[in-house]
N, C-alpha and C positions, 0 to 999 in steps of 0.2 A: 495389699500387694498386687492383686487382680487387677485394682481399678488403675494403678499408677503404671505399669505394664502396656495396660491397654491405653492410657494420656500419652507414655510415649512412643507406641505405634502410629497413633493419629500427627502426634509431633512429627515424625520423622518422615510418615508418608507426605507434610503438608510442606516439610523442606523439598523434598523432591519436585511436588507437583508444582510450588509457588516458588520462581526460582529469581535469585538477583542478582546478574551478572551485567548491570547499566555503568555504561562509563559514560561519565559527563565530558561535554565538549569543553576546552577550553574557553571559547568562544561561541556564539548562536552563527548557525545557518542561516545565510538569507535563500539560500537555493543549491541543490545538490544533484547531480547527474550521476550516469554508470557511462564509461566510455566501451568499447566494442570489444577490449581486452580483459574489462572485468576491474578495473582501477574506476576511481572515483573521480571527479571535480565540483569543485564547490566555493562557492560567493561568500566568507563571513563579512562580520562586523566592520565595518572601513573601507567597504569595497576592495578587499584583498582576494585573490584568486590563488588556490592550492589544488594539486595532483596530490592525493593519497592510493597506498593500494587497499587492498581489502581488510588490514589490520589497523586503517588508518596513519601507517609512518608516510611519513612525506616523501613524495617524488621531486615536488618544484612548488616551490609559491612565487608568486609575484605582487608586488602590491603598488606595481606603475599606475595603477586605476586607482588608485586611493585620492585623487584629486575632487574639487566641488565641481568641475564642469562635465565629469566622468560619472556621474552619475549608474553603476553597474547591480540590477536588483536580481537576476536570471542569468544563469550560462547554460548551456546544453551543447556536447558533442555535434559533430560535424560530419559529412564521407568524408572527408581529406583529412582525416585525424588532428585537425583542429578544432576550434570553437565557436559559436555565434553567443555575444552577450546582449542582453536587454538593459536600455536606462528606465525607468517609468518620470518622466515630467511632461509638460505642458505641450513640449513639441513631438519627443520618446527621442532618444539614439537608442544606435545599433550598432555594436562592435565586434568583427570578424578578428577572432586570434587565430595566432597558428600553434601548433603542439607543443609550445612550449606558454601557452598564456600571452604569448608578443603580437602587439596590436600590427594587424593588416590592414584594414582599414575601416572608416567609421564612418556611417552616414545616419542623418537628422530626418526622419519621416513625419514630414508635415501632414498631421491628420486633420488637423482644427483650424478652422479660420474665423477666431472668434472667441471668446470666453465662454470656455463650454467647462471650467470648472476643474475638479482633482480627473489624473490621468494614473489608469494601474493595469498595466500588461500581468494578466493571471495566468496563462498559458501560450508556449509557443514553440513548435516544432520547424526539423529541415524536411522538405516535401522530396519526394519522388522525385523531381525533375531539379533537385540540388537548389531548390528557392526555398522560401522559408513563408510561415503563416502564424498568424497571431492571435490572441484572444485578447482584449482589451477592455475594462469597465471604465466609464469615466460620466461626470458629472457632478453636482455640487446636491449635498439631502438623499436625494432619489437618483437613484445610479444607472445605467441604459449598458448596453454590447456590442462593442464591436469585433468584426472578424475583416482582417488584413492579409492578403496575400502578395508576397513580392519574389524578385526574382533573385535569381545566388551574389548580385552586388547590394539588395538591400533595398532596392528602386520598386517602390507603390505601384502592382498592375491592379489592384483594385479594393474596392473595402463594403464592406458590408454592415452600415449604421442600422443601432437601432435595432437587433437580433429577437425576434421572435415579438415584437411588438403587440400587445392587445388590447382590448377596453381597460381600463382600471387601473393598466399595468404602470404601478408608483418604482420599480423597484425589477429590476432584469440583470443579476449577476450570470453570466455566462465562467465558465468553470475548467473545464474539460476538453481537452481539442485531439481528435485521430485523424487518421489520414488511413485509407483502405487500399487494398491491391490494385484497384482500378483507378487510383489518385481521386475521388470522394473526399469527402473530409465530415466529421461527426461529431458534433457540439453539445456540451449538454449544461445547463445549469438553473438554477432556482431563481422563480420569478416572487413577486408579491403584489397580491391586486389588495387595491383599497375598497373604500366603499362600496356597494352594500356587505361585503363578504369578509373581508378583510384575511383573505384568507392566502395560503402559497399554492405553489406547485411546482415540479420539476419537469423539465423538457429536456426533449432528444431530437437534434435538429441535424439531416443530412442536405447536404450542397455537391452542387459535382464540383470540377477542379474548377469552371469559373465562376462559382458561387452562385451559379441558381439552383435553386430551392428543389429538392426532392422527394422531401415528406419532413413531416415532425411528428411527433408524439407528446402528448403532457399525459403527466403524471400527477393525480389528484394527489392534493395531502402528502407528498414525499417530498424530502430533502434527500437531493442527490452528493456525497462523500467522493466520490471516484465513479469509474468507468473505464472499463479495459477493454481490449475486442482480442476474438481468440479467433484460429485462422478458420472460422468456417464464417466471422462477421458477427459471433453472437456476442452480445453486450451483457457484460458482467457487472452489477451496479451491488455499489453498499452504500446505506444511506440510513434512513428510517420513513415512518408513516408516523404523523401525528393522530392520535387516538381522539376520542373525543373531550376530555379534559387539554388537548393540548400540547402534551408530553409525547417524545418524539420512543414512538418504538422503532428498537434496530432492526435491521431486514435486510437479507440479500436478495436482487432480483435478477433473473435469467430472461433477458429476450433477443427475440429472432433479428435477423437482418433488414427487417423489417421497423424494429423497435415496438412487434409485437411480445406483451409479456409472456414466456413460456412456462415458469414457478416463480412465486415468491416465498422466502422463506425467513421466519424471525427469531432472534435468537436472544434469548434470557442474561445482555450485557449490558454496560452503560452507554454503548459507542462502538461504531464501523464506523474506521474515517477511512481506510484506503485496501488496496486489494489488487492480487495480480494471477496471474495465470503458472503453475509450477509447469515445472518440466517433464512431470507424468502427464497431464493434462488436466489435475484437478487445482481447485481454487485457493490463497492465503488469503486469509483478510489478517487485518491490524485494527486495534482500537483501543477501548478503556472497559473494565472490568472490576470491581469493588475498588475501586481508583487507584487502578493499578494497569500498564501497559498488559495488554491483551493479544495473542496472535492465536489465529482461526484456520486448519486445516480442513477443506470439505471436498468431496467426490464433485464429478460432475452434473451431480444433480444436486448440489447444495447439502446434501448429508455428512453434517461433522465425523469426520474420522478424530482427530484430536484436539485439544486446547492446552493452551499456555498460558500462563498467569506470570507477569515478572512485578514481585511485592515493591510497594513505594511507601516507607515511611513515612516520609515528610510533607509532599506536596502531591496535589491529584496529577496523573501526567497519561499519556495515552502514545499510542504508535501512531504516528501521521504520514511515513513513508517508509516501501518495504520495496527491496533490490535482493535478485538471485545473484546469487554466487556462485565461481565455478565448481565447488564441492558438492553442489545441489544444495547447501544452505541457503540460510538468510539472512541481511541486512536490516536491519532495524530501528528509524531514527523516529523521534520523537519528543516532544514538551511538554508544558501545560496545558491539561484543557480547558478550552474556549470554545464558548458557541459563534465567536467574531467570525463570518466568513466574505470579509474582504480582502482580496488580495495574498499572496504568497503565505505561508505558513513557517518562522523560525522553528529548526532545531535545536536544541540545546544538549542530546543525549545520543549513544548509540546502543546496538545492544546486537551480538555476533548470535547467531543460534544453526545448533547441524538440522537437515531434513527433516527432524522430529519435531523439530521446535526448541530444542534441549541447548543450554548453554555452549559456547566456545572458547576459548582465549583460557588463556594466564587465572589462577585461580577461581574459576565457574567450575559450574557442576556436568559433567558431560555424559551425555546418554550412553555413549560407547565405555565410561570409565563408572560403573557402579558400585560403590565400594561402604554404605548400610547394607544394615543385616536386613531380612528378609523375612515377613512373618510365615509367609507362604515359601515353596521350595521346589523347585521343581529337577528331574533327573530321565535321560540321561544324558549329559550337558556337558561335551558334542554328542551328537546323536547321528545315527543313520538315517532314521523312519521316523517315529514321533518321540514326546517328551509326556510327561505322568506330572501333575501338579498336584504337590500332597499340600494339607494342613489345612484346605477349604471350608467352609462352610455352606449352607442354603444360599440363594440367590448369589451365584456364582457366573460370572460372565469373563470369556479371555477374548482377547482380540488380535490377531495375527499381521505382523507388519514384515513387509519388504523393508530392506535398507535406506529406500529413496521416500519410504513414508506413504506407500500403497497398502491399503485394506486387504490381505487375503482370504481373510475369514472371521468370523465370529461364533464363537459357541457358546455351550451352557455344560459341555464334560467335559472332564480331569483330563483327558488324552486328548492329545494336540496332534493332529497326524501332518507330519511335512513330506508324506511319500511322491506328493504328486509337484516337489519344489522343487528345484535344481541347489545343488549345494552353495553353501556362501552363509552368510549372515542375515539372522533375524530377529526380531523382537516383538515380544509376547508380553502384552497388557493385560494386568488381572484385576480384577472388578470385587471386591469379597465385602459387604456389612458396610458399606461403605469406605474402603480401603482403598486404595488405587498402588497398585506395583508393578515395575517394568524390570523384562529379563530380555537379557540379549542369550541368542542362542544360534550355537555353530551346530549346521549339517553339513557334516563330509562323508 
């Protein structure tokens, strides 16, 4: 009776930790934005274009672009609360909507004069001065990088072939595209040298606004996932390091403005494909985890505060894009995974989660609503000052969370002091024999 007791403590602690709240897409993403309001837009299957809000119901679709000479692989928000769309083909268009997905107008940027092979825009942002800039791979085997700047009707003031060029170099995906307070812009992506080394690497490559060269960085043995910059200009990289067998270990990296590295740090998952900056100031990442979508909560210095497991039955699948929400949540899209890193990444899933990480929506599990029993118990729950955790054993650890998913403490005793908090809501992670339980707790 002991041992089946204790099966279904471990059972119900692994529901909680390991949570499945994925709603499949109707159809796959070719490319998905956040507008300034907190709603969505996005490219499916057919080149069709839809406004959802943050539960996914629809605002507007339009599916005027659904034609073969409309080629639409990219959209991204606009300052005029319209949109700029990407074609990827031989010559590229470019399509200015206004707010409502209705075309303003389109123009054909002749990059190539010549057969120079397959053409795929991977990145492309609206600049500071209301123009727009691109990242583009193209070539036929072995792939090269280009960076394109133009002005807010779409017209070429300059392009940059050929990105970060070296001895060897068979193979130059550029990836990644920022633009900094002083209008900068900051590239990054994975190269591949052949012969004698046959080996990769990752780059971080600054340009001023007219694209001359500022500095770059390589990065031995990395494959760069994302890149984010936080307002002091430091770069926030999730990726991995190929070990000596070859196998890519995960890793977060922190560096300077400089694209000097400040900490790396590696973490015991399958996969860091993307990552962004919270609104307390520390770090999300997204990725794969016993092959199962994975989301990474860490301080400013790369120290996990919490993690997330959302279980996958059927197919391996990982987070590949993550959006805040006005609730301080988060946005969660993701497919299968692949090591293919050319060009855009489909969606095919979503998954809602609050600050914690913790499910959202319509039947999910939510942090705020816990309603299994409790091995452990804690009292007195409201409290003034602290709470007393009974039922403990040996190697004992709780952890003290803010509402917005900030660390306030960590212990190893039963008394929990919140004297020095201001009243409101909190939650308390307990650590027991391997157990994991979470208590929401009111000080008034």
């Amino acid at each position: 009776m002991k041992n089946q007791i204790l099966i279904l403590l471990v059972l119900i602690s692994s529901v909680f930790s390991s949570q499945d709240c994925k709603h499949n897409l109707d159809t796959p993403l070719r490319d998905i934005d956040q507008t300034s309001s907190g709603d969505f837009v996005f490219v499916s299957e057919g080149f069709k274009i839809t406004k959802v809000d943050s539960n996914f119901d629809t605002i507007w679709h339009n599916n005027h672009m659904d034609t073969a000479n409309n080629y639409l692989s990219q959209i991204h928000p606009t300052f005029d609360g319209g949109f700029i769309g990407t074609g990827s083909s031989p010559a590229g268009n470019l399509f200015k909507l206004n707010n409502l997905g209705d075309t303003v107008w389109t123009n054909q940027f002749q990059i190539f004069s010549g057969p120079f092979g397959g053409f795929g825009i991977t990145n492309m942002i609206q600049t500071a001065d209301s123009g727009y800039a691109f990242l583009a791979i193209y070539g036929h085997m072995s792939f090269y990088s280009m960076l394109v700047k133009m002005d807010r009707f779409g017209d070429t003031l300059w392009k940059k072939m050929n990105l970060l060029s070296a001895t060897n170099t068979w193979d130059s995906q550029a990836k990644t595209l920022h633009e900094t307070d002083n209008g900068d812009l900051i590239i990054s992506g994975l190269v591949n040298v052949s012969f004698p080394t046959y080996s990769q690497y990752s780059y971080i490559y600054k340009l001023n606004s007219n694209g001359d060269s500022i500095w770059a960085k390589t990065y031995d043995d990395f494959q760069f996932n994302s890149v984010t910059i936080d307002d002091s200009e430091n770069l926030i990289i999730s990726g991995g390091k190929y070990d000596n067998s070859n196998i890519i270990e995960p890793r977060i990296i922190k560096a300077n403005s400089l694209g000097d590295t400040l900490w790396t740090k590696p973490f015991q998952v399958d996969a860091l494909k993307c990552g962004l900056i919270a609104n307390d100031g520390g770090y999300v990442f997204g990725g794969r985890k016993d092959s199962s979508s994975y989301l990474l909560k860490t301080n400013t210095n790369g120290d996990s505060l919490w993690s997330r497991v959302f279980l996958e039955d059927t197919s391996i699948k990982e987070v590949k894009t993550i959006f805040k929400l006005n609730n301080n949540g988060f946005l969660l899209l993701g497919n299968e995974a692949t090591s293919f890193t050319f060009g855009p990444t489909q969606m095919d899933y979503r998954i809602k989660v609050d600050s914690l990480g913790y499910c959202l929506g319509q039947n999910t599990t939510n942090f705020n609503n816990i309603t299994y029993k409790h091995s452990f118990s804690i009292f007195p729950n409201p409290t003034q000052n602290q709470v007393t955790v009974k039922g403990i054993k040996k190697a004992f650890r709780a952890n003290l969370f803010d509402i917005v998913g900030n660390r306030l403490l960590t212990t190893e005793s039963n008394i929990i002091s919140l004297e020095n908090y201001p009243n409101g809501i909190y939650f308390l992670q307990i650590s027991n024999e391997g157990r994991i339980e979470d208590f929401k707790i009111i000080k008034h």
